[in-house]
Steps between C-alpha positions, in 0.01 A plus 500: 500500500164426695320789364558337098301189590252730644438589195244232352585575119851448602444172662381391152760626367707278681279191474465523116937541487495207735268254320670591168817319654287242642348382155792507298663229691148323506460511136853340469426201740121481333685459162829304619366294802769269677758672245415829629914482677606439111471923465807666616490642823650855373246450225200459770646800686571783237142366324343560837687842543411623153146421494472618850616855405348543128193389683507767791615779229135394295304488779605849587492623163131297453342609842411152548510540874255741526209325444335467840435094515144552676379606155691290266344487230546392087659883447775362772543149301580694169746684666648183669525333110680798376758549795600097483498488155709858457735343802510170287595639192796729634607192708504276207719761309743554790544121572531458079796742510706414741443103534378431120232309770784179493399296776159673566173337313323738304189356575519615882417850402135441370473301817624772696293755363189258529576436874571889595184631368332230692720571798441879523109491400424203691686698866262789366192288473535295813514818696205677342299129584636529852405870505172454376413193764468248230691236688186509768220283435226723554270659293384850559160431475518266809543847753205529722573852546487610156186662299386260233535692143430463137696648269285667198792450191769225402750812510835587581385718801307137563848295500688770734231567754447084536909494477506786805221320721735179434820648654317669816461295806163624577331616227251709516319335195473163399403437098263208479456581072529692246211610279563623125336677195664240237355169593738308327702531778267318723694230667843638477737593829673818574753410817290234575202675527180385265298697212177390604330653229350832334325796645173409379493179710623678829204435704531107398854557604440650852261234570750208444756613694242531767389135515865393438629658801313794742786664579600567145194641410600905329521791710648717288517490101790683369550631135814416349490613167456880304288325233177474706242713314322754762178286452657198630643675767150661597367185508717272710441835746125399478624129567689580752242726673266229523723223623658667791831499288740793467654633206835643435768487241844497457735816398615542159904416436529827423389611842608252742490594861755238648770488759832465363609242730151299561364577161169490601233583330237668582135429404293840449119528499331536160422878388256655273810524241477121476116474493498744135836349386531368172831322363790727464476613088811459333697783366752621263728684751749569223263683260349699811853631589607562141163755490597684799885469491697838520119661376346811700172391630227698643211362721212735525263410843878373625384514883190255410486162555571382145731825425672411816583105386572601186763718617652230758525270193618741211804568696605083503557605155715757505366837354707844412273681702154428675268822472233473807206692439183556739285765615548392871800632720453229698501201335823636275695546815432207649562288154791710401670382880408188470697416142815740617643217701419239207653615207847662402600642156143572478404865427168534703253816423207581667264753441185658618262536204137457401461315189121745468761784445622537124761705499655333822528183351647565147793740721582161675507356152691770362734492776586122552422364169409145639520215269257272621160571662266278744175732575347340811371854654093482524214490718427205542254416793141467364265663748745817556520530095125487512422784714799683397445417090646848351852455728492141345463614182745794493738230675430197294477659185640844456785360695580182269452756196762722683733211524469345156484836318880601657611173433410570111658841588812372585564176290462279819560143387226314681186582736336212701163608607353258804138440484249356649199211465286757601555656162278222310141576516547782701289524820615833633706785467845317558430287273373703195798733606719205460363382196528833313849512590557171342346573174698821497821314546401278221382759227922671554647125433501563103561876506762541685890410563448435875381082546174524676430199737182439732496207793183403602434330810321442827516564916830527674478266789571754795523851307351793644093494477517100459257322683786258711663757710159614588382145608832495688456798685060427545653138686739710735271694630225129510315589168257494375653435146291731268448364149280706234324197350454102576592467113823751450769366340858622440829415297783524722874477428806604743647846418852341430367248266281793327807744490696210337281384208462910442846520435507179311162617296793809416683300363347283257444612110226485262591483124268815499464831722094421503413603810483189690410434837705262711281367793627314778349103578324560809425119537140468652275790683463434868197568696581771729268303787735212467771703565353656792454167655829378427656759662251504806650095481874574471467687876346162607108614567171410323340721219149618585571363873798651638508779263221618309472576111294789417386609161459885484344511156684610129664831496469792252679332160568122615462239272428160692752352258775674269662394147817477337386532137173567307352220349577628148859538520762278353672346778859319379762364670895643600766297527474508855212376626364678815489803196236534204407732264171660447409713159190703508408745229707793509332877416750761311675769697344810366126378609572390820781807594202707429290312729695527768595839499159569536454291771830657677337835446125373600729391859677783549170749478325266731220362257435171655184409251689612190790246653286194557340560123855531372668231685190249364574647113862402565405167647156401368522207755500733781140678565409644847166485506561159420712435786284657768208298353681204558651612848155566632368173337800269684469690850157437459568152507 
């Protein structure tokens, strides 16, 4: 007996039965008054009985009384409306058939109903009040103890983190405003607390609070929303840097670190993901899946950084069969262990191959017959490529012919070739290398059965080579930070974000296979000094004081900024907008296969000269006497 009222959902249980008894002999005397004695008393009793039990048997059947009342909420009222009015309705024809509801005034049952949804939401909302200190009169703000904040964001993460400091004795934080990007919300209270106004005005804002009161004046400014551009976030780091104030932000919903019982919620300090962010792009999930569905797919580079992420995300969409293909033992073990445990129903194959070697690569074709192809093997790091320039050729180039030439082999339904920026105006090897590749790609798209797609875009915030994990690694060990030149500048965009708007690019359709190029919006290019001194920030120390910046001078084939398109191209629009389209002019396939093959051979004997003249005939742009004249004229500088 004791242990069932142990049990809190059974306690409601029995509250809920008991107040449905309660009200229907309420709603009587609130429609009868002094006459309430006119109503039979067997009529009082079997009414109470009835309603008692069809109201216990809908409750049950509902779940009503499994709501937990600290976190009541509008879900829990709908669910109260439909149990009374279900428990109403069977009531009403129950009483009709076996009374004909002689002696009992009809009108008591819309009074009924009205007084047991207020009955059962009102217990539910007087405890969550209770719960949640609201009967106090005290204001969180008013603890001495707490750290003054200001939330960056009128956001739902805003309204539960002021919600959680409000039911916590001591706080740790108390919120003296809210700043927002949309300043028509200036003015406006979330739990009490005040929009005070927009980023822009957030020194004004600091200052005010100061002269109002000392001890509210900011320690801490805490992002509350995912919509805060990179460059806003960068610079209320600056802000905060020279104010004395720190900076953190709030987890996403999705990623919530809180205790089940205390819910709290735990502020984390800003990273270098949030200082490059840009607004999560919306996608068409549904097309994406419908591409890959059931399909074999084959990543070539699979253990890279992009081949890798494309991998983790292809299998959310449930393919046949994911092919795995890199030339390093390593990386394939370690990737093909880490998906094992992910996936089930999910045929995974990995093999060892070099996409340089011909004959390899159409076997695996042969063999496997995959459907779909994403070709993300390459060399890709500029100053290796540059000293290195016939392995980056034989890679880049012979490889990508390898791989689209057994995909016309075998009738392979698409090919998704990444690229680069790097490839417009070509600076150095990688980037010719790249570029050649691309207008390979495009000269197949009319002759062939296979559907030839090239994605174009920019750095991968914390890929191998990229300039962030080597910052991060320079500050461990107290720097300096080593940046190339004062003016270098860099798109960046998170390899998860990248790997999704490849797959998306994938998916989209062009009235015409023309050969287009689908490059990714990069937003704006960051100086890679600012980042350096953001980061040098973020660990709480001074650039150029605590940690020095030191600028080692351009290496071989760096551009000091890159592009996404050439100034001649068309660039149109996609119906999704972080996507657009570029069309330059594309040469015909029997020119340029004859081009290359020369330049394959040319690479394979080991005639570097005869590769550089080749590679600039291919891509006029490209010129390396050009380049080194203007690599000796910017170090010179």
């Amino acid at each position: 007996m004791f242990s069932f009222f142990r049990n809190k959902a059974n306690l409601v249980y029995f509250h809920d039965i008991f107040v449905t008894a309660i009200c229907f002999n309420l709603s009587i005397f609130l429609r009868l008054g002094s006459e309430y004695n006119s109503i039979p008393n067997s009529l009082l009793i079997y009414g109470t009985i009835l309603i008692t039990i069809i109201g216990a048997t809908v409750y049950r059947l509902t779940g009503l009384y499994k709501g937990i009342w600290r976190y009541a909420s509008i879900n829990d009222l709908i669910n109260i409306v439909k149990a009374s009015s279900i428990t109403i309705a069977i009531f009403l024809v129950m009483m009709f058939a076996i009374t004909r509801l002689e002696s009992f005034p009809r009108s008591v049952l819309f009074i009924n109903w009205f007084v047991l949804v207020m009955s059962l939401s009102g217990s539910r909302a007087i405890y969550r009040l209770y719960k949640d200190k609201k009967f106090f009169l005290k204001n969180i703000s008013d603890n001495e103890n707490s750290i003054p904040v200001v939330l960056v964001g009128a956001t739902d993460r805003a309204e539960l983190f002021i919600r959680e400091m409000g039911r916590n004795n001591n706080p740790i934080h108390k919120i003296v405003g809210i700043i927002d990007i949309n300043r028509n919300r200036v003015g406006r209270f979330i739990r009490g607390v005040e929009i005070l106004g927009s980023i822009t005005e957030i020194s004004k804002i600091i200052e005010k609070l100061e002269k109002e009161n000392k001890k509210n004046r900011p320690q801490k400014i805490i992002i509350a929303s995912n919509d805060i551009e990179g460059n806003i976030i960068r610079n209320l780091l600056t802000f905060a840097d020279k104010t004395g104030i720190s900076l953190a932000r709030l987890p996403k919903i999705t990623d919530l670190e809180s205790d089940v019982n205390n819910e709290k919620l735990k502020v984390k300090p800003v990273d270098v993901f949030d200082l490059l962010s840009r607004p999560q792009a919306l996608l068409d999930r549904n097309s994406m899946k419908k591409f890959i569905y059931n399909k074999k797919v084959l990543i070539s580079g699979a253990g890279g950084t992009i081949g890798s992420e494309l991998v983790n995300q292809i299998i959310n969409y449930q393919p046949k069969e994911i092919i795995l293909l890199d030339n390093s033992e390593f990386l394939l073990y370690k990737l093909e262990k880490e998906i094992e445990d992910k996936i089930k129903n999910i045929k995974i194959n990995a093999l060892l191959a070099d996409i340089k070697n011909t004959r390899r690569i159409d076997s695996i074709f042969n063999e496997n017959k995959p459907e779909i192809i994403f070709h993300a093997a390459a060399l890709k790091h500029v100053p290796i490529v540059e000293k290195n320039p016939l392995e980056g050729i034989l890679t880049n180039v012979h490889g990508t012919v390898n791989i689209a030439e057994s995909c016309i082999k075998h009738n392979v339904a698409e090919m998704v070739l990444i690229s680069t920026d790097k490839a417009v105006n070509p600076f150095s090897v990688m980037g010719a290398t790249k570029r050649i590749s691309e207008k390979y790609c495009q000269s197949l798209a009319n002759s062939s059965k296979t559907n030839f797609k090239i994605v174009r875009f920019g750095n991968v915030l914390g890929s191998t080579g990229s300039v962030v994990p080597l910052f991060q690694k320079q500050l461990q060990k107290g720097g300096p930070l080593t940046v190339t030149h004062p003016k270098m500048k860099r798109y960046f965009m998170t390899v998860r974000e990248a790997v999704e708007l490849v797959i998306q690019s994938a998916t989209l359709e062009t009235k015409k296979k023309t050969g287009e190029i689908y490059v990714l919006e990069m937003g704006q290019p960051i100086a890679i000094t600012e980042i350096a001194e953001q980061l040098i920030r973020l660990v709480g120390l001074r650039p150029n004081k605590d940690i020095k910046i030191k600028f080692t001078g351009l290496r071989p084939g760096e551009k000091i900024q890159e592009e996404l398109h050439y100034k001649n191209e068309k660039f149109t629009k996609t119906k999704n907008k972080s996507i657009f389209i570029v069309k330059p002019k594309i040469e015909t396939y029997k020119k340029l296969s004859e081009s290359l093959k020369e330049l394959i051979n040319l690479a394979k004997n080991g005639e570097l000269d005869d590769c550089y003249k080749k590679m600039s005939e291919i891509v006029p742009e490209y010129k390396k006497t050009k380049v080194e004249n203007l690599q000796k004229e910017r170090v010179a500088k």
